[in-house]
N, C-alpha and C positions, 0 to 999 in steps of 0.2 A: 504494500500500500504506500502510494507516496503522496507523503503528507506535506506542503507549504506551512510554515510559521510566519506569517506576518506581525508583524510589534515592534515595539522599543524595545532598544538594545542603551544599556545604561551601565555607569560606573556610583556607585554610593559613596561618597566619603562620609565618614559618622565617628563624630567629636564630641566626647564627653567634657563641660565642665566641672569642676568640684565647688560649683558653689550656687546661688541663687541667679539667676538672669533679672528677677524681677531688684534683687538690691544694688542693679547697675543704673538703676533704671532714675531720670530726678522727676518727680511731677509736675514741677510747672516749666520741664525744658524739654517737655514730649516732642515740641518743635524742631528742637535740634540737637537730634542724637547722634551720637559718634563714639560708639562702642566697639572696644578689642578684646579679646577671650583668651586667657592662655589656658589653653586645654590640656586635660591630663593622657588623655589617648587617641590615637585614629585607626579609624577602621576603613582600608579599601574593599569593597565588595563587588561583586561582580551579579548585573541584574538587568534591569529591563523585562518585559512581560515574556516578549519572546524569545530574549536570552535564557530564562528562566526554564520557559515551556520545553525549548530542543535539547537543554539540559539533561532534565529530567527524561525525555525520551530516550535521551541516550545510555542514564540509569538501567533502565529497563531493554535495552538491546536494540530499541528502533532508532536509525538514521534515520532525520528528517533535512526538510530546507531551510536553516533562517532565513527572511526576507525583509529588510530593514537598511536603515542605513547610519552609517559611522563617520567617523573623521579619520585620520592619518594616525591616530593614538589609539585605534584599534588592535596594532599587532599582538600584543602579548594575550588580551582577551579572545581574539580572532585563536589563537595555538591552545588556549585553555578549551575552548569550545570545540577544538577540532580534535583536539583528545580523548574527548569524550562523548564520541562518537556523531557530532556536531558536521552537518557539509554549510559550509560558508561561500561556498562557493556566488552562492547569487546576492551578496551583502551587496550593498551599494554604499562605495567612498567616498564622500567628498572634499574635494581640493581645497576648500576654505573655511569650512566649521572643523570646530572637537564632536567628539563623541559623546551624547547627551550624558549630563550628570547630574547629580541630585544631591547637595550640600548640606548638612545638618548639625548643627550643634543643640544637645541635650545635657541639660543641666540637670543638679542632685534631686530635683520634683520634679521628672520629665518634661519642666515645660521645655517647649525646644524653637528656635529660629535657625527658617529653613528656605534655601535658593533650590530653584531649580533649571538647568541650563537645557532648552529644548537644543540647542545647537544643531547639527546634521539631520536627526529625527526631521526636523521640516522638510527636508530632501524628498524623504519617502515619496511624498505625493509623485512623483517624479516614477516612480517604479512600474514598470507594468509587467503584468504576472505570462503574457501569452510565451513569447522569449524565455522565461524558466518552465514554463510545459512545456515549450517542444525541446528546448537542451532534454530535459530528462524523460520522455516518452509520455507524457500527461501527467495531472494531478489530479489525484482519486479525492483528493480535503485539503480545503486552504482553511485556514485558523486565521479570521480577521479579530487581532485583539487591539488593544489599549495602544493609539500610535499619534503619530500629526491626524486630527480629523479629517482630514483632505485627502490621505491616504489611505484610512477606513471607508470613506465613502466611495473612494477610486474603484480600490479593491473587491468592495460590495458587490458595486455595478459590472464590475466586470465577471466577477464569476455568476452574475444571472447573466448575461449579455453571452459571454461563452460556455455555457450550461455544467460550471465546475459544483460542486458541492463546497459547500461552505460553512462554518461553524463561528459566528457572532457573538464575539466576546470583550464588549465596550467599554466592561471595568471603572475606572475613574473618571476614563471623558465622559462618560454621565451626564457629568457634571458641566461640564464644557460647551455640549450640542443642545442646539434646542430639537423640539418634538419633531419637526419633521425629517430632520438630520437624522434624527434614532431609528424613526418610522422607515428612511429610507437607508438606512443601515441592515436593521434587522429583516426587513422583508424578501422572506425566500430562502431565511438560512435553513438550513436539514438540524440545527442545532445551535441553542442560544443556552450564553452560561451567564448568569449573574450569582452577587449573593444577595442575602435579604435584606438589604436596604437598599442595595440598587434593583432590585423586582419591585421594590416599591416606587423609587423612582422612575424606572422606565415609566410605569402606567400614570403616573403622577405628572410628569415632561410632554407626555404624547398624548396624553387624553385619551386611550387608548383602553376598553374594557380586560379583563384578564382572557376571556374568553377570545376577543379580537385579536392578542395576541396570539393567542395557539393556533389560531385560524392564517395565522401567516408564517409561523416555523412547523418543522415537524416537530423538536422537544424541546421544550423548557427545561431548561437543568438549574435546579437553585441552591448554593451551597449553605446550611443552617447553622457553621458550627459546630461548637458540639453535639448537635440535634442531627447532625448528619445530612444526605441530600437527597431533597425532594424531582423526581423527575415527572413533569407532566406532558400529556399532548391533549389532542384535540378528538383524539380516537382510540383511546387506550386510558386502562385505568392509570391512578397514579401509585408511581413505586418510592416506597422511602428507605432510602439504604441507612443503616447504622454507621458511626464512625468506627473509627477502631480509635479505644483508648491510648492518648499517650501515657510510659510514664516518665515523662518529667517534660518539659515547656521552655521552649526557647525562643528565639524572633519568628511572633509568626509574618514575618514579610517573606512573602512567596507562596504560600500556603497553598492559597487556590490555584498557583499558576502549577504545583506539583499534580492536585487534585485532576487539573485538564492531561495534564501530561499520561498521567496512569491511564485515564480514560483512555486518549487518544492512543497508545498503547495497547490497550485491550480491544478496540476497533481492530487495529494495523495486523493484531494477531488470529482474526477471528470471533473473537471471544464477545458474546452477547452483552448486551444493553446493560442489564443487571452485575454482570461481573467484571465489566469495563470500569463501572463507577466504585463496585468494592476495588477494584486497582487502583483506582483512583485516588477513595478514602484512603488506604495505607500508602503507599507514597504519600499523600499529604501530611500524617502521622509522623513518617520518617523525615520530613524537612523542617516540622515542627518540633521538632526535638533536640534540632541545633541550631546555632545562631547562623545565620546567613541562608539568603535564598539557592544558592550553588554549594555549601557544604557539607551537604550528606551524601553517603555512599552508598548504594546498595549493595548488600551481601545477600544473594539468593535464598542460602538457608533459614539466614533469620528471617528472613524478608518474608517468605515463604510460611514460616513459624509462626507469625504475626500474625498475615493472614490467615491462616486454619482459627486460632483463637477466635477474632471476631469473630468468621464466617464457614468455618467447618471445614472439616478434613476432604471431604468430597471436591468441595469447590478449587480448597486450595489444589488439591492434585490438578485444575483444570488449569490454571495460573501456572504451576510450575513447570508445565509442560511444555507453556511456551516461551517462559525467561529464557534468556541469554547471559 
């Protein structure tokens, strides 16, 4: 199955202060502020939606396509990706931007002040997907997730235009687009993933009944948390998978984008609707349980282990049949 990643491709720096942000702060010179932090630690991380998603597939044995775009300060991320088992091949460079970043300083009360540099990301708009189907003999699923709007909407229109199958995953531009941007995002995907407050948002943006929605994807995928995830359509009942318990809790940044990955893995291998999404839930499990969106590993057996727990010995035997 060859699956396109379209997203943000991003670097995180994450600076901790040891002290309060708010006692830098003077209140009657809110007008003119000019504050310097000396921080006690930085964290480079390696993210972005789509760097996140081909990651995690690569966990799992499937080579996919990133499709996104970078600046010249891609190489060492571009080798980390390709190592594990990452084809970068259709990235798009740019000669004049960096590579989108996302700045952060958090202080001893999490509050935190934070930049974020779309840089190169804006490019994307620029990409067009028909030139990465025929290099690679077609694409069976393109994953339009969180990227430049303009790229989302490109991308949309094109896999209904060329009749690719498509999977609508909008994430935080949510927030970004208005209702008919979303309307004309989402319509026609074979699969829309949000979590539960942007399932609320979409219908709340678009004016858009819940019903209306299902009437224009094939499934609603909504992730709950720890409540696990609900998949609906428009002709089928609805299924509610369990999570798989962590035990212990680390940054969940990335969470959902592990959660797609497992799915879209369990697609690439066969493996039905229902045990796509329990792949799904344990990868998510397993990224939630260390800090960074790129630093868990999958080891088969435990992984394997895991699943049986939540979801029983039967099933796991159908999962392990097809790891890598």
């Amino acid at each position: 199955m060859q699956i396109a990643v379209t997203g943000s491709i991003a670097t995180d720096h994450l600076m901790s202060f040891p002290g309060k942000i708010a006692d830098q702060l003077i209140a009657d010179r809110l007008d003119q502020v000019s504050l310097s932090f000396l921080v006690d630690e930085l964290e480079v991380r390696r993210g972005g939606v789509a760097g996140n998603i081909t990651f995690g597939l690569g966990q799992l044995g499937v080579k996919s396509l990133l499709v996104g775009a970078v600046g010249e300060d891609f190489a060492e991320y571009r080798t980390w990706l390709e190592r594990h088992g990452v084809d970068t091949s259709t990235v798009h460079t740019s000669k004049t931007a960096h590579t989108a970043r996302f700045t952060c300083t958090t202080d001893e009360t999490q509050n935190q002040i934070a930049s974020f540099y779309p840089g190169a990301m804006s490019e994307a708009r620029e990409i067009e997907l028909k030139p990465i189907s025929d290099r690679v003999g077609g694409l069976d699923l393109v994953v339009v997730s969180a990227n430049d709007p303009e790229a989302m909407l490109r991308h949309s229109q094109e896999c209904r235009d060329r009749g690719y199958e498509f999977l609508a995953d909008p994430g935080q531009q949510l927030a970004r687009m208005d209702g008919p941007q979303i309307r004309k995002l989402v319509e026609g995907a074979k699969y829309l993933f949000t979590n539960e407050y942007e399932h609320s948002l979409l219908l709340q943006t678009t004016g858009l009944s819940h019903a209306e929605v299902l009437q224009q994807v094939g499934m609603w995928v909504t992730s709950l948390g720890e409540n696990g995830v609900r998949i609906e359509s428009a002709s089928a009942k609805t299924i509610e998978i369990a999570p798989v318990k962590p035990k212990q809790v680390g940054d969940p940044t990335g969470v959902g984008d592990a959660l797609r990955a497992g799915f879209l893995a369990g697609l690439s291998n066969g493996l039905g609707l229902e045990r796509s999404i329990q792949l799904g839930c344990t990868l998510a499990t397993t990224s939630l349980e260390t800090d960074g969106p790129q630093e868990y590993e999958v080891e088969k057996g435990s992984f394997v282990s895991r699943f049986a727990e939540a979801y029983g010995n039967q099933a796991a035997g159908e999962i392990e049949s097809v790891l890598r």
